[in-house]
N, C-alpha and C positions, 0 to 999 in steps of 0.2 A: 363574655367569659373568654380567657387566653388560656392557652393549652401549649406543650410542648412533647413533640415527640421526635423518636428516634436515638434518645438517651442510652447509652451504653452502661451496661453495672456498674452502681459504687457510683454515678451521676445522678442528682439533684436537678430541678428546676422551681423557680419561685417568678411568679410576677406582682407588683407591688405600685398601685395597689391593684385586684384583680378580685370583681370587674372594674373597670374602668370606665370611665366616659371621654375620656381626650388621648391619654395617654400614659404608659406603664414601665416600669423600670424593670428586665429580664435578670435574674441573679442567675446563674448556672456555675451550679460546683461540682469538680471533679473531684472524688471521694482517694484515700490510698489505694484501694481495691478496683480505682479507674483504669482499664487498658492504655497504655497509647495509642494512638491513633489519631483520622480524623472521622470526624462526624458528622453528616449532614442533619440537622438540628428540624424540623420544621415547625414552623408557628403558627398555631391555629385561632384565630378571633370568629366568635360569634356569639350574633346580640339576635334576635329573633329570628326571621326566614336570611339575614346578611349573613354571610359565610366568607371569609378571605384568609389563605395562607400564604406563608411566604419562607422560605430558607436560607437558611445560616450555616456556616460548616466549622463548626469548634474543633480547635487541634490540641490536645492532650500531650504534653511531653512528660513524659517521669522526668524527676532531678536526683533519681537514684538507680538501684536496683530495680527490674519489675519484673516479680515470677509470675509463669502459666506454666500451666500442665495441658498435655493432649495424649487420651482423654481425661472429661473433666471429672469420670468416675469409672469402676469397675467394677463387672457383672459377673460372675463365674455360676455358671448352670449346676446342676446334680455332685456333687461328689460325696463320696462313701465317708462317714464318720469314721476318725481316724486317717486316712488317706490324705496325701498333701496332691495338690491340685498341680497342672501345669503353670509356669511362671507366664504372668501377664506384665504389658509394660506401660508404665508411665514416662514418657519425655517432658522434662521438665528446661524449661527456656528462661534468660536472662536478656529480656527485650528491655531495658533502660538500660539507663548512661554510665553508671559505676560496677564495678564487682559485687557479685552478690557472694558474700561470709555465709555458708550452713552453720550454723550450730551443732544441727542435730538433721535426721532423717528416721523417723521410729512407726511403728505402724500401731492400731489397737484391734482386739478382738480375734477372731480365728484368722489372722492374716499376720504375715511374716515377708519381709524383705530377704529378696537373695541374693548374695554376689552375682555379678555377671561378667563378659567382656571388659579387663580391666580401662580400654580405650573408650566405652560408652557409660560406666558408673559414675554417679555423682559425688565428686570427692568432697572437700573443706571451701573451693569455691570456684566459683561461673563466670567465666569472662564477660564482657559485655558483648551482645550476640549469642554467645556460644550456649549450648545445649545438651543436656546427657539422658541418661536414662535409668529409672530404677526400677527393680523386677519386683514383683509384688504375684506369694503363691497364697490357697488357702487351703485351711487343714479343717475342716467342722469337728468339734468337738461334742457335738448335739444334733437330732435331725430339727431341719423347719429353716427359717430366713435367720442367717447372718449378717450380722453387720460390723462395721470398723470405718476403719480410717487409715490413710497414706499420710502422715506429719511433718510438716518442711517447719523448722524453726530457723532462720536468718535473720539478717537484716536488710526486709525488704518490709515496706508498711504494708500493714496487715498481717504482721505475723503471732502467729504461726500461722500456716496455709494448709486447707487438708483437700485429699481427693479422697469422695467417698466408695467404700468398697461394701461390694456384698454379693455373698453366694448361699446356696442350701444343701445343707446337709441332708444325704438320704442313709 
């Protein structure tokens, strides 16, 4: 049996046929939701007490846009129903090769985007490299666990892209 690990999100592995008795054709797909990067791949075969690996290192280039966010979610502890929370921040990055176009930036649920530093908000669009930041508060409107969402809608695959949010209301 052939195995592959080490796969980054939004990666695939396939071997064919698998198991095998001579030999196997590796298919590996980078998904839109693939980071760039590279990746050391490794390949596991085993047929009873035989064991042998071996590694590969796949390099990923976008041929567009490619957003992340850091971090990949938001926690906000206790706040008072009614009360808006201190503002938390999302840095959202354009690591591929083209300008990333926003559409839109909108949040759901008891959470709400706030202006901030006009030099680090995310405007209409992201150079390539380049990086901003959007403030994200929470207001509970109920006590118990909140939920929402941070919404990038552009043109980057996979979109819309969300960071998930969540605080509780006391």
């Amino acid at each position: 049996m052939l195995n592959a690990y080490g796969l980054a999100s939004g990666m695939t592995a396939g071997f064919n046929p698998n198991p095998t008795s001579s030999t196997s054709t590796l298919i590996l797909i980078a998904g839109a939701a693939s980071p760039p990067g590279t990746y050391p791949i490794t390949i596991q075969g085993a047929s009873g007490s035989l064991n042998a690996n071996t590694t590969l290192v796949l390099s990923v280039t976008a041929t567009g846009p490619f957003v992340s966010f850091s971090p990949t979610a938001l926690t906000w502890g206790k706040v008072k129903v009614g009360k808006k929370s201190v503002a938390e921040t999302v840095t959202v990055q354009n690591s591929g090769v083209a300008t990333l176009d926003v559409s839109s930036i909108s949040t759901t649920g008891d959470f709400a985007r706030e202006a901030g530093p006009k030099k680090t908000d995310c405007g209409n669009t992201l150079a390539v490299g380049a990086s901003c930041t959007v403030r994200v508060t929470f207001s509970p409107t109920q006590k118990g666990l909140r939920a929402g969402s941070l919404i990038f809608t552009d043109n980057a695959p996979a979109s819309p892209q969300s960071v998930p949010l969540s605080g509780t209301g006391r």
